[in-house]
N, CA, C and O atoms as a printed pandas DataFrame, in Angstrom:
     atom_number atom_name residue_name chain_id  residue_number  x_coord  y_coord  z_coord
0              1         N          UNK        A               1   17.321  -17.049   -9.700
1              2        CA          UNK        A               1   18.526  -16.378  -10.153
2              3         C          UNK        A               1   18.150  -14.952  -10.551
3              4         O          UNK        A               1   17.148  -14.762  -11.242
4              5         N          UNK        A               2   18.932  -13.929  -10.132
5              6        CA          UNK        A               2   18.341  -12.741  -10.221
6              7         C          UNK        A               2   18.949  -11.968  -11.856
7              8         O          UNK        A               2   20.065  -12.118  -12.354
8              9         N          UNK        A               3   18.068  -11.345  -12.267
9             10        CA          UNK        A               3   18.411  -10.668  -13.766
10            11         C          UNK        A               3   18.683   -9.013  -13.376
11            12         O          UNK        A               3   18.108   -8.180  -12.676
12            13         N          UNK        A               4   20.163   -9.047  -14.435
13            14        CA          UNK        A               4   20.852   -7.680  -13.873
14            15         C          UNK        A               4   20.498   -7.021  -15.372
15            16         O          UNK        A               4   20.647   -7.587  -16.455
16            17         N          UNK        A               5   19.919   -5.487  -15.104
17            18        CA          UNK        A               5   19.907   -4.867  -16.635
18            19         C          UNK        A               5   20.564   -4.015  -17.157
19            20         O          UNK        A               5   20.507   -2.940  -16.559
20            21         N          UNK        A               6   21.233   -4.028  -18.114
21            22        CA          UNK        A               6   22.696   -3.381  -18.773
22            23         C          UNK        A               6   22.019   -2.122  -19.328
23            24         O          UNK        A               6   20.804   -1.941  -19.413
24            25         N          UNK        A               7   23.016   -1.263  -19.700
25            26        CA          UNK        A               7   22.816   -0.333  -20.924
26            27         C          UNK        A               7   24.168   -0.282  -21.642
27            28         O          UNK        A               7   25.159   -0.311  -20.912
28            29         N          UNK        A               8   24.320   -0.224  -22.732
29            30        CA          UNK        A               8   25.191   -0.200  -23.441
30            31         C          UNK        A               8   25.950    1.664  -23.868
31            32         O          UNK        A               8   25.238    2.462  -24.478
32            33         N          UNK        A               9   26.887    1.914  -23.582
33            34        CA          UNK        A               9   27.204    3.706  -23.314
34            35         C          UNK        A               9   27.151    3.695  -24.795
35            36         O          UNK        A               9   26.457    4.521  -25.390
36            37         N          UNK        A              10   28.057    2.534  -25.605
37            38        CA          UNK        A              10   28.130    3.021  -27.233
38            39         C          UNK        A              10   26.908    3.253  -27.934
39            40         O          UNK        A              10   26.701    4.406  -28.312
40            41         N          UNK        A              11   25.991    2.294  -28.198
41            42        CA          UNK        A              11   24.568    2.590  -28.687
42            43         C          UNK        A              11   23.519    2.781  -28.129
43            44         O          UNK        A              11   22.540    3.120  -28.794
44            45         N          UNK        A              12   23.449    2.633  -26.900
45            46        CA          UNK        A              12   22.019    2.891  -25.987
46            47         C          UNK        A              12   21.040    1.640  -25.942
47            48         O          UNK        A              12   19.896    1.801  -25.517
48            49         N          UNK        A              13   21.459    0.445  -26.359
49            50        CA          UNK        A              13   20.778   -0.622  -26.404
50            51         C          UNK        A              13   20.722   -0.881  -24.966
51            52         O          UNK        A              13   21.636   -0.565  -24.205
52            53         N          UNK        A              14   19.217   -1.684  -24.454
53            54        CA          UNK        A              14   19.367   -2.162  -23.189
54            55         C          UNK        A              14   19.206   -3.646  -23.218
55            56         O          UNK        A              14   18.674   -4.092  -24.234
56            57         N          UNK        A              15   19.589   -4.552  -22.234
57            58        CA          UNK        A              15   19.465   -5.522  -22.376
58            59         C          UNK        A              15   19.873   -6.406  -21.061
59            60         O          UNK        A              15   20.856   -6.097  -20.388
60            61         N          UNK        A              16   19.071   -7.496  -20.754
61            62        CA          UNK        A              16   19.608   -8.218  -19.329
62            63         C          UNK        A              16   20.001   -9.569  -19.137
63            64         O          UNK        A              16   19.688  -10.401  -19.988
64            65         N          UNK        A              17   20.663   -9.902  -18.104
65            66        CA          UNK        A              17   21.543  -10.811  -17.940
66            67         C          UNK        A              17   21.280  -11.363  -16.657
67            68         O          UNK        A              17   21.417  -10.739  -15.605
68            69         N          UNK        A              18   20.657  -13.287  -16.821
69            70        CA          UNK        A              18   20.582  -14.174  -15.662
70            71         C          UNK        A              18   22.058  -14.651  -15.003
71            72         O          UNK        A              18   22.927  -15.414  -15.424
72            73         N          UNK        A              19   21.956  -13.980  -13.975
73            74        CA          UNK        A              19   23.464  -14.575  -13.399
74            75         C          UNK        A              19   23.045  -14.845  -12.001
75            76         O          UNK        A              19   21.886  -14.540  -11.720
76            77         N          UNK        A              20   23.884  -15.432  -10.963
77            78        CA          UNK        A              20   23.939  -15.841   -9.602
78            79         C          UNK        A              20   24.410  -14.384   -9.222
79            80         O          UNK        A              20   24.470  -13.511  -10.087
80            81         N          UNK        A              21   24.659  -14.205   -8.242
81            82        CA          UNK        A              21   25.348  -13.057   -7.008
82            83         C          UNK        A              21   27.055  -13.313   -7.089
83            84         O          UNK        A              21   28.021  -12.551   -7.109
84            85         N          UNK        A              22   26.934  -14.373   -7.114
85            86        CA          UNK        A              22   28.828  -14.624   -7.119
86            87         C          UNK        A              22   28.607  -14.917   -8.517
87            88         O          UNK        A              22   29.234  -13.968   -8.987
88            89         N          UNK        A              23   28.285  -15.377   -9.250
89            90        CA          UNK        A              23   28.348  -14.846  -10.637
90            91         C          UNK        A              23   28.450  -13.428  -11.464
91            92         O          UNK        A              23   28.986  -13.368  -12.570
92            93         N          UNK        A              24   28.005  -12.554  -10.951
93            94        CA          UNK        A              24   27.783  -11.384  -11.226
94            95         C          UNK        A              24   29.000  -10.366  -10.203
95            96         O          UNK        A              24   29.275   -9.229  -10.586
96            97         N          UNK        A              25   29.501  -10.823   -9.191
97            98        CA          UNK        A              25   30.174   -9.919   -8.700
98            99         C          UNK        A              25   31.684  -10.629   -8.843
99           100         O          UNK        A              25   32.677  -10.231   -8.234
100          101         N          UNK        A              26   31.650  -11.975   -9.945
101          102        CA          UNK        A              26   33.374  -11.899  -10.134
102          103         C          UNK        A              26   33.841  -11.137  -11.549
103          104         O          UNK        A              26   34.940  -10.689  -11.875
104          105         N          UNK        A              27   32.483  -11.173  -12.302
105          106        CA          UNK        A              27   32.614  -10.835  -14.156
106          107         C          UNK        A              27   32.128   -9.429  -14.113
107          108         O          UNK        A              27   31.301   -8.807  -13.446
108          109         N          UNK        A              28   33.063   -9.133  -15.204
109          110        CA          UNK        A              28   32.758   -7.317  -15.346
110          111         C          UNK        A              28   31.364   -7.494  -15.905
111          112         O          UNK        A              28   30.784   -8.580  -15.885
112          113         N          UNK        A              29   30.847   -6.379  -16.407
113          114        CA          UNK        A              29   29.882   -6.065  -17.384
114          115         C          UNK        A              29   30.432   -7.048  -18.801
115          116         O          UNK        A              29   31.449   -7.346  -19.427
116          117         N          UNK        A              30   28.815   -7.298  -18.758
117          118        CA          UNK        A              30   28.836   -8.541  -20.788
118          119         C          UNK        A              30   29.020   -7.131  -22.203
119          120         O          UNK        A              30   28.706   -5.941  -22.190
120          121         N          UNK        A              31   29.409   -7.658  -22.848
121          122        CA          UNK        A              31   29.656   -7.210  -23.978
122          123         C          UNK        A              31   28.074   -6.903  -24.153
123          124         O          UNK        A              31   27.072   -7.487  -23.739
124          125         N          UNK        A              32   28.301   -5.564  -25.060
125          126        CA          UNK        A              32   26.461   -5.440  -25.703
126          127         C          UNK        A              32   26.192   -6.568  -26.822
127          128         O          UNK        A              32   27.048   -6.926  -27.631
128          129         N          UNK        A              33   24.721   -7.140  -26.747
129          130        CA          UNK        A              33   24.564   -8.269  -27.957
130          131         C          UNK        A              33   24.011   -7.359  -28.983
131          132         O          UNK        A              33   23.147   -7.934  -29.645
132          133         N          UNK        A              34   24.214   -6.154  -29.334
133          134        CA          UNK        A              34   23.751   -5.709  -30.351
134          135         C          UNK        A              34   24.816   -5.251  -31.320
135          136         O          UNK        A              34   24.866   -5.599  -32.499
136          137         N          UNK        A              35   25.673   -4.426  -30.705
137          138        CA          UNK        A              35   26.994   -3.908  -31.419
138          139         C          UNK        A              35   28.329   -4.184  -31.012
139          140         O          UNK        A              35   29.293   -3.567  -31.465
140          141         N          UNK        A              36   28.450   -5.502  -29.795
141          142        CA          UNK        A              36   29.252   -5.493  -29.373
142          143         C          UNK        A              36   30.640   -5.157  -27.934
143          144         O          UNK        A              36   31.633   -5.565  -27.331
144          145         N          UNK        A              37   29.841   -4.324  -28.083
145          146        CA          UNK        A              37   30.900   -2.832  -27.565
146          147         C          UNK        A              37   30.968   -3.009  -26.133
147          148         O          UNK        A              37   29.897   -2.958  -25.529
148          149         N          UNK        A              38   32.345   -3.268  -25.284
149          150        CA          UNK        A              38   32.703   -3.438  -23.784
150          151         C          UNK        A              38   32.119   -2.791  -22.919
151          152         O          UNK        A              38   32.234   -3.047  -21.721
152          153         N          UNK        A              39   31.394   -1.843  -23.389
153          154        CA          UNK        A              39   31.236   -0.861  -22.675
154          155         C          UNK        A              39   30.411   -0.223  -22.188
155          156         O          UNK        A              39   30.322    0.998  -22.317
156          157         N          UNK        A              40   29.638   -0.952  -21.522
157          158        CA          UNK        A              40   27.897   -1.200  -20.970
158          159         C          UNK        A              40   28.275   -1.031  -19.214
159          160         O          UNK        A              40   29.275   -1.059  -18.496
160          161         N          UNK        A              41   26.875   -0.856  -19.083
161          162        CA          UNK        A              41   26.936   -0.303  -17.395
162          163         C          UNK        A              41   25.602   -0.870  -16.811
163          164         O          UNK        A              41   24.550   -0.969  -17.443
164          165         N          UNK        A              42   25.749   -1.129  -15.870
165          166        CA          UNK        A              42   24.630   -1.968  -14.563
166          167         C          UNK        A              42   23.297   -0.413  -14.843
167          168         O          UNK        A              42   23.444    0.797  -14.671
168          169         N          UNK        A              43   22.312   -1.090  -15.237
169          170        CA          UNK        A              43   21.124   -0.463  -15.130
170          171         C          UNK        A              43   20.227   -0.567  -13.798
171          172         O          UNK        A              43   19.928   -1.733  -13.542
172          173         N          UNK        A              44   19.730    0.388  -12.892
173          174        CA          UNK        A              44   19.130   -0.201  -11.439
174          175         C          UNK        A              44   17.464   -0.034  -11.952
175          176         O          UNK        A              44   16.785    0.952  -12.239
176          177         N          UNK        A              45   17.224   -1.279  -11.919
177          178        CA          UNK        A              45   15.558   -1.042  -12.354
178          179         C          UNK        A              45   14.740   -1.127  -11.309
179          180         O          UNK        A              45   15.174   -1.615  -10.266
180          181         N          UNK        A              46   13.287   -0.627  -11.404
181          182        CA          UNK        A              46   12.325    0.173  -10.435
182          183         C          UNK        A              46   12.064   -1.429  -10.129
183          184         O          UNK        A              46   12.200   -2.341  -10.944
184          185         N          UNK        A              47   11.541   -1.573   -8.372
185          186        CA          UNK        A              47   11.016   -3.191   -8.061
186          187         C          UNK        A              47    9.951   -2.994   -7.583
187          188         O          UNK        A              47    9.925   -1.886   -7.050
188          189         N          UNK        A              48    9.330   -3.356   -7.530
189          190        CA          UNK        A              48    7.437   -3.417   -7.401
190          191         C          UNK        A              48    7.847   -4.183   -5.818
191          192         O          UNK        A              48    8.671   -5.080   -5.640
192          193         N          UNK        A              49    7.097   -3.591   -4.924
193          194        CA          UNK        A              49    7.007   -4.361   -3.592
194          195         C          UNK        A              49    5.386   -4.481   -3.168
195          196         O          UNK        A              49    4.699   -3.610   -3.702
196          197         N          UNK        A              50    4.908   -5.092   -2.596
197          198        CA          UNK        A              50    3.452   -5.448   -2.304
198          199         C          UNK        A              50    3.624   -5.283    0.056
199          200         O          UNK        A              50    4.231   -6.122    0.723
200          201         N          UNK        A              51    3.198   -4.539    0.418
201          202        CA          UNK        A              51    3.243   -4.904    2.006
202          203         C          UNK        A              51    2.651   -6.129    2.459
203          204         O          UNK        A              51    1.693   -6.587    1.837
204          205         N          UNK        A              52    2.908   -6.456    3.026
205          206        CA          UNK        A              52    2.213   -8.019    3.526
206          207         C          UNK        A              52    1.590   -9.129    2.753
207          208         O          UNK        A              52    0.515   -9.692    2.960
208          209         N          UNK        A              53    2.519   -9.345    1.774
209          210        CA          UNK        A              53    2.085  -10.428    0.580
210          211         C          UNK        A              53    0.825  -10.301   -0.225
211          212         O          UNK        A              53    0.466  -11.256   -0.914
212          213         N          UNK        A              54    0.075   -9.105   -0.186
213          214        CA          UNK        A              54   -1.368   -8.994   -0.375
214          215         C          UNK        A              54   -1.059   -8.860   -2.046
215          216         O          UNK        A              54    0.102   -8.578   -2.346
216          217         N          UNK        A              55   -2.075   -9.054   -3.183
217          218        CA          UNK        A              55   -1.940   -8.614   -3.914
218          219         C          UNK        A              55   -3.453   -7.813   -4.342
219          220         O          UNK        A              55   -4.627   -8.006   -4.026
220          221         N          UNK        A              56   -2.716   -6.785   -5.261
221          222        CA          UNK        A              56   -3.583   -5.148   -5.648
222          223         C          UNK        A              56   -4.646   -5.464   -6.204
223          224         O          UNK        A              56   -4.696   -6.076   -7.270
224          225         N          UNK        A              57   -5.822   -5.006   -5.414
225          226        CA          UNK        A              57   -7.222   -5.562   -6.136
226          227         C          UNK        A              57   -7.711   -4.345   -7.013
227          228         O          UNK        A              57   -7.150   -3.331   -6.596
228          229         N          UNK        A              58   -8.601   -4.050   -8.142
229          230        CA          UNK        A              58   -9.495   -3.620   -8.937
230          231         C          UNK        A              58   -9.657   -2.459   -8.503
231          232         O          UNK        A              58   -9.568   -1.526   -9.301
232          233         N          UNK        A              59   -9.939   -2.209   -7.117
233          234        CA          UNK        A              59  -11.006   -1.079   -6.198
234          235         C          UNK        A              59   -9.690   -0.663   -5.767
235          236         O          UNK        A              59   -9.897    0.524   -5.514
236          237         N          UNK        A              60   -8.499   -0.872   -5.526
237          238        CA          UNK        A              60   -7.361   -0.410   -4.624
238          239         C          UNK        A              60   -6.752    0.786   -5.583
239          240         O          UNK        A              60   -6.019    1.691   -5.184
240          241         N          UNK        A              61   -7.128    0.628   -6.680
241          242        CA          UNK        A              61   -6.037    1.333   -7.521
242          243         C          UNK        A              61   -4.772    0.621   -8.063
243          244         O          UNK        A              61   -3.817    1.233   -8.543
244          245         N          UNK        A              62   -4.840   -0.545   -7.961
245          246        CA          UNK        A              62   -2.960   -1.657   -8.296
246          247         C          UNK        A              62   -3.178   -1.795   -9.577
247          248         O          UNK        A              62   -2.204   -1.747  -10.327
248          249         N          UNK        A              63   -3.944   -1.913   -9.891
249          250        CA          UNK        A              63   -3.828   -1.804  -11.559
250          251         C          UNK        A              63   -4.272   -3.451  -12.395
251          252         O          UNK        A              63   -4.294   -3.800  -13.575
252          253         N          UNK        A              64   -4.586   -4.166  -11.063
253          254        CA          UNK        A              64   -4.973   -5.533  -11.261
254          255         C          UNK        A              64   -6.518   -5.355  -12.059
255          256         O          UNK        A              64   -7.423   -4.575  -11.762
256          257         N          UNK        A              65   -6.460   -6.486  -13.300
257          258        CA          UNK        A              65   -7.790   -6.217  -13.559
258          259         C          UNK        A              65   -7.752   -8.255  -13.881
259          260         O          UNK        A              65   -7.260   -9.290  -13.430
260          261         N          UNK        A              66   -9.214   -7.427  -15.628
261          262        CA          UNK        A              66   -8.922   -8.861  -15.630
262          263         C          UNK        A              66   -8.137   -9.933  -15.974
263          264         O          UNK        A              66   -8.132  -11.085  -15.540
264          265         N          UNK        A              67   -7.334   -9.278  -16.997
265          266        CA          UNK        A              67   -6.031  -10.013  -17.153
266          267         C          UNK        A              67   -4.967  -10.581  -16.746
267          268         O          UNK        A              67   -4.127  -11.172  -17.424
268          269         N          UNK        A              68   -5.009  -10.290  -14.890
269          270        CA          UNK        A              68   -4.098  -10.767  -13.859
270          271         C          UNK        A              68   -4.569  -12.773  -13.949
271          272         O          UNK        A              68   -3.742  -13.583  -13.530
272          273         N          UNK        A              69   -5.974  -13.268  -14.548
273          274        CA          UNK        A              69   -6.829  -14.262  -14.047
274          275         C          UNK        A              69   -7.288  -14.672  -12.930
275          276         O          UNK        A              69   -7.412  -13.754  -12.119
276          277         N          UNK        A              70   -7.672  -15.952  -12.459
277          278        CA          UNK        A              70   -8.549  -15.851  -11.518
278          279         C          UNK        A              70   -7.806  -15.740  -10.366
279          280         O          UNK        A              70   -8.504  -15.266   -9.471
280          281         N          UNK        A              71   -6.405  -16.038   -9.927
281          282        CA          UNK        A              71   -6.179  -15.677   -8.833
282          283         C          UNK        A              71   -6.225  -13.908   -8.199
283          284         O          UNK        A              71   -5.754  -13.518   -7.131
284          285         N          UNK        A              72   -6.784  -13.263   -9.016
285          286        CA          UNK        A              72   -6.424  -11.823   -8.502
286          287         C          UNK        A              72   -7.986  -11.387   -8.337
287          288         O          UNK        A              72   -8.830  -12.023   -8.969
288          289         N          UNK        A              73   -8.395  -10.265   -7.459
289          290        CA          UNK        A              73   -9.788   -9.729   -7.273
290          291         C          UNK        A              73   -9.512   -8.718   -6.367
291          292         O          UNK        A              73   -8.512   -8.034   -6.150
292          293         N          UNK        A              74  -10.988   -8.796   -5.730
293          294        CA          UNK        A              74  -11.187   -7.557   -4.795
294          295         C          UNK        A              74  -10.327   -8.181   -3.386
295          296         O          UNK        A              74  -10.158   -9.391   -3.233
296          297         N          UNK        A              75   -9.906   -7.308   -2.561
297          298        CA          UNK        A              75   -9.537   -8.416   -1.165
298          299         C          UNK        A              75  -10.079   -7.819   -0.280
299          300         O          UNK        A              75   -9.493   -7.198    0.607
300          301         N          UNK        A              76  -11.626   -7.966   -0.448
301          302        CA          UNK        A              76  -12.540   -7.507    0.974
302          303         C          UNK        A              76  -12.296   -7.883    1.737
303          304         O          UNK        A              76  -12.893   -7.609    2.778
C-alpha cells in the first residue's frame, strides 16, 4: 500500500498517510493530526531507484556500509 506525504499550509507540519490508489483518489486531503486544519496538500517525495535490482556497495559510492547488515557489500 503506497504512503502519500502531506504538508499542512496552516502550520507546516508534515505528515503521511497509508492508503490504496482508489483510496486516495476518491478522498480529499486528511485533516492535519497536529492542528487540525483542512488544509494540507499532497507532498511529492524524492524515490530512490537502484538500475537492475543491484544494490549500492561500499566502493560504489551508495552510501551502503555497515549498517545495511549482511545482505549488503561489495558487488564485484
Amino acid at each position: 500500500m503506497p504512503v502519500y506525504e502531506y504538508r499542512c499550509k496552516q502550520c507546516g507540519a508534515r505528515f503521511e498517510r497509508r492508503a490504496s490508489v482508489h483510496e486516495h483518489e476518491e478522498t480529499k486531503e486528511p485533516p492535519c493530526p497536529q492542528c487540525g486544519s483542512g488544509q494540507t496538500e499532497r507532498v511529492w517525495s524524492r524515490v530512490a531507484v537502484l538500475a537492475g535490482g543491484r544494490q549500492p556497495s561500499s566502493t560504489q559510492g551508495g552510501g551502503c556500509g555497515p549498517a545495511c547488515g549482511p545482505g549488503c557489500g561489495n558487488l564485484a
